[in-house]
N, C-alpha and C positions, 0 to 999 in steps of 0.2 A: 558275341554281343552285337546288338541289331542297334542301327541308327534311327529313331522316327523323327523327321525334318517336319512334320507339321504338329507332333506332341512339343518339338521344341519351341517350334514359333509359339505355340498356344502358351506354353508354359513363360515363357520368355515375356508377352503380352500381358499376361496375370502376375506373374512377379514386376513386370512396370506399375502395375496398376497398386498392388497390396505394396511397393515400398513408395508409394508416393511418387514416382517418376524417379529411382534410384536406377541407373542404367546399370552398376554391376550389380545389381540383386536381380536383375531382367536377364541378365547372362547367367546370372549362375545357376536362377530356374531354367532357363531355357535349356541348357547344355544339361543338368540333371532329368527335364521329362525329355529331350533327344534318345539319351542313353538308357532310362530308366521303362519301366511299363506306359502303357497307352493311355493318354487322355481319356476320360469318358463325361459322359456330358451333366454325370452329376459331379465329378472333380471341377467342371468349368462352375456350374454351381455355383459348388462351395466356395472354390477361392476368388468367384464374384460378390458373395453375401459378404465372404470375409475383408473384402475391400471396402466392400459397403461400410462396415461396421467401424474397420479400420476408420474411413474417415470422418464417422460421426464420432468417433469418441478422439479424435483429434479436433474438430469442432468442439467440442464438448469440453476437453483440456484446454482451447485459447480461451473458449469464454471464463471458465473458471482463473487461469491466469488473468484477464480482464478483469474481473472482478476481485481477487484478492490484490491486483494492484490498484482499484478503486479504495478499497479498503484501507489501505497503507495511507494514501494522498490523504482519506478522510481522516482518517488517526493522528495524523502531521499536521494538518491544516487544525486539527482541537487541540493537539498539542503549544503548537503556536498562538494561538487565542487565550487557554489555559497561562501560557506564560506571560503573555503582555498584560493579560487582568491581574495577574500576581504582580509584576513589576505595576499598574496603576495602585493597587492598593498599597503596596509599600510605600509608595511616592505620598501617598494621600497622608499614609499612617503618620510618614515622615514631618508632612505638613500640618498634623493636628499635634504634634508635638511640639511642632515650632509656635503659634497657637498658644500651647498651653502656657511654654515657656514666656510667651509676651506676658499674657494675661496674670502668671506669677510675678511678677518684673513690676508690671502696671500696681499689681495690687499691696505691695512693699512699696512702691512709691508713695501712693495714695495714704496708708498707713503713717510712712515718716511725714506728707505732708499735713495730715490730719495730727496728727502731735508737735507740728512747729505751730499751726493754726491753734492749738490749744495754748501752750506757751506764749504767743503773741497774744492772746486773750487774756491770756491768765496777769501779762506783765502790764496789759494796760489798765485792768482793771485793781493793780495794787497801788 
């Protein structure tokens, strides 16, 4: 088995690069193109495009996290607005009953006092 010390550097350098700056994933490319067949310069290529890719679709995955946690806040924050209009309106409801019950209250007084005013009419004019 043959050692190539600058397949492993390369390899070593492209595995830093495709694990994000993971140092034993740089090792253990490295030590695998050391030991393994030679670099060539469409292998640098490839596991250059595939970095590339690598970190646009991690780009790509924070915005998307970005936004599905905009999406939550929004849904929370209508959540909460939904709920305080509900709790006004009950409050409101609560207060048009009260309301009503006066205005029944008022209108049975009104009633018995309009029938003592008829009685006190009625006894003066007998």
């Amino acid at each position: 088995m043959s050692f190539n010390l600058i397949g492993g550097l390369l390899n070593a350098g492209l595995g830093l690069l495709e694990s994000g700056g993971n140092p034993l994933a740089a090792i253990g490319m490295g030590l695998t193109g050391a030991t393994t067949g030679g670099v060539t310069a469409g292998n640098v290529a490839g596991a250059a495009g595939n970095a590339g890719l690598g970190a646009l679709n991690a780009q790509d995955e924070a915005f998307q996290l970005a936004m599905y946690g905009e999406q939550i806040r929004h849904q929370e924050q209508m959540q909460k607005q939904s709920e305080a209009f509900d709790e006004m309106m009950d409050e409101k409801s609560e207060q048009m009953r009260e309301v009503n019950t006066l205005r029944d209250v008022q209108m049975v007084q009104r009633k018995e006092d309009n029938a003592i005013t008829k009685k006190f009419i009625e006894s003066i004019g007998s």
